[in-house]
C-alpha positions in Angstrom: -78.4 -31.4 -62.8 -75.1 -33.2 -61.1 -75.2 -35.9 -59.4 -75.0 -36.4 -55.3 -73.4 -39.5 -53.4 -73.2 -40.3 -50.1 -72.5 -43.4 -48.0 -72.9 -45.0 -44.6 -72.0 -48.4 -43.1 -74.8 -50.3 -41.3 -73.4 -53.5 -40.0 -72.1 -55.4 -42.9 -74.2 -53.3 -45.6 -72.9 -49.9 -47.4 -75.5 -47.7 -48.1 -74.9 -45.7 -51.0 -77.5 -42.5 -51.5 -77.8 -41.0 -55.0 -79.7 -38.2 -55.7 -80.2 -35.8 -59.0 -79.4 -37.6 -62.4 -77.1 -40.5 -63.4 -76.9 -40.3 -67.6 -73.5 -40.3 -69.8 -72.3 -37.4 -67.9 -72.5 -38.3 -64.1 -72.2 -42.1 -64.4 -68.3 -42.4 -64.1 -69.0 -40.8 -60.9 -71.1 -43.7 -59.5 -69.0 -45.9 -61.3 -65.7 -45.0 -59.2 -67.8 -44.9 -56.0 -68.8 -48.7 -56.8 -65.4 -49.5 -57.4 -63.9 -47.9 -54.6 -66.3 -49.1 -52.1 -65.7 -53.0 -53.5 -62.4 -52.2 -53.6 -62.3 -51.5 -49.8 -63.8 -54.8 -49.2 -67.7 -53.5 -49.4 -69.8 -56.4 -50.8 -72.9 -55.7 -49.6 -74.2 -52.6 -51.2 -77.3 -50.9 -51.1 -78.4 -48.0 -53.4 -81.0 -45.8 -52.5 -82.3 -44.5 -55.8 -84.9 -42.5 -54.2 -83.2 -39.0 -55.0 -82.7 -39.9 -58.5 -84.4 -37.8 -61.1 -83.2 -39.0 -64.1 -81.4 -42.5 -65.1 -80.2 -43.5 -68.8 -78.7 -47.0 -70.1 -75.3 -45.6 -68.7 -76.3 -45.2 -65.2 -78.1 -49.2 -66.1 -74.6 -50.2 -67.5 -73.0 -49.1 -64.6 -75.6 -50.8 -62.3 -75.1 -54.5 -63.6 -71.0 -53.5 -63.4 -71.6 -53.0 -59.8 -73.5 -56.0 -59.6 -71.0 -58.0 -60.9 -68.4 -56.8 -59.0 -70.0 -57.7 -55.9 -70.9 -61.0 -56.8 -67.5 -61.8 -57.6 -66.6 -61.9 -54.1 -70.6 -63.4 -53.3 -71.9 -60.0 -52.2 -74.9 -58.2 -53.0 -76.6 -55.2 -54.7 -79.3 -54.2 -53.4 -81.5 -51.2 -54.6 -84.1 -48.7 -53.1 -86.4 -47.3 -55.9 -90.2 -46.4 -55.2 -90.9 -44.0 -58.3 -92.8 -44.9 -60.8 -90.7 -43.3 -63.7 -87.2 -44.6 -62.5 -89.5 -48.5 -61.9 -90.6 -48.6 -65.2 -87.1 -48.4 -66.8 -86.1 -51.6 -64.6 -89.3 -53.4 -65.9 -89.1 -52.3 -69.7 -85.5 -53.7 -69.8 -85.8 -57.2 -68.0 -83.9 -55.9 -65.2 -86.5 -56.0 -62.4 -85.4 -59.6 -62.1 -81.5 -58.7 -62.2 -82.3 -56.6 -59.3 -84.1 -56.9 -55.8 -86.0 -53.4 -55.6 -87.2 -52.3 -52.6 -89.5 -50.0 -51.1 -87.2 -48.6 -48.5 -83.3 -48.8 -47.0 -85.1 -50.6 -43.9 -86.6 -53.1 -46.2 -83.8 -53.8 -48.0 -81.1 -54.0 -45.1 -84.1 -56.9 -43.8 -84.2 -59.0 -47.2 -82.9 -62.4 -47.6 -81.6 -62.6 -51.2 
């Protein structure tokens, strides 16, 4: 399975949608998306995870990296994830409160974080 990205600007929010698997092989994709897109001056990122099948500790690793990327110009990362299987691997590693997970693109765009 490879891995699909796409993004889209909605006012001052990039919206990045993955889909298929993000593991040892596919991360350095996402990784040079991230970096690109904070590179370009994208600080306020969301990624919808709702596509994703499969996620190891790489695609976690390079997660926080995007986090902390953002935050070093006080942006934010923002991710979309409703299933159950992709959930509990945020909750097993502590990371639920790292992240603010939401329940949909709308919802998260509407946060205050």
């Amino acid at each position: 399975m490879d891995l699909s990205l796409t993004t889209r600007t909605e006012g001052d929010f990039t919206i990045v949608v993955v889909g298929g698997e993000i593991d040892v092989y596919t991360a350095p994709k996402l990784r040079e998306q991230l970096i690109d897109l904070v590179s370009g001056g994208s600080y306020h990122l969301v990624v919808d995870m709702e596509g994703v099948e499969f996620l190891d500790s790489t695609g976690l690793g390079v997660l926080v990296g995007g986090l902390k990327r953002v935050r070093a110009h006080e942006g934010t990362l923002r991710l979309v994830c409703t299933q159950e299987r992709i959930l509990k691997i945020f909750r097993i590693t502590g990371l639920t409160k790292v992240f603010p997970i939401h329940a949909s693109v709308e919802e998260a765009l509407a946060a205050k974080d």
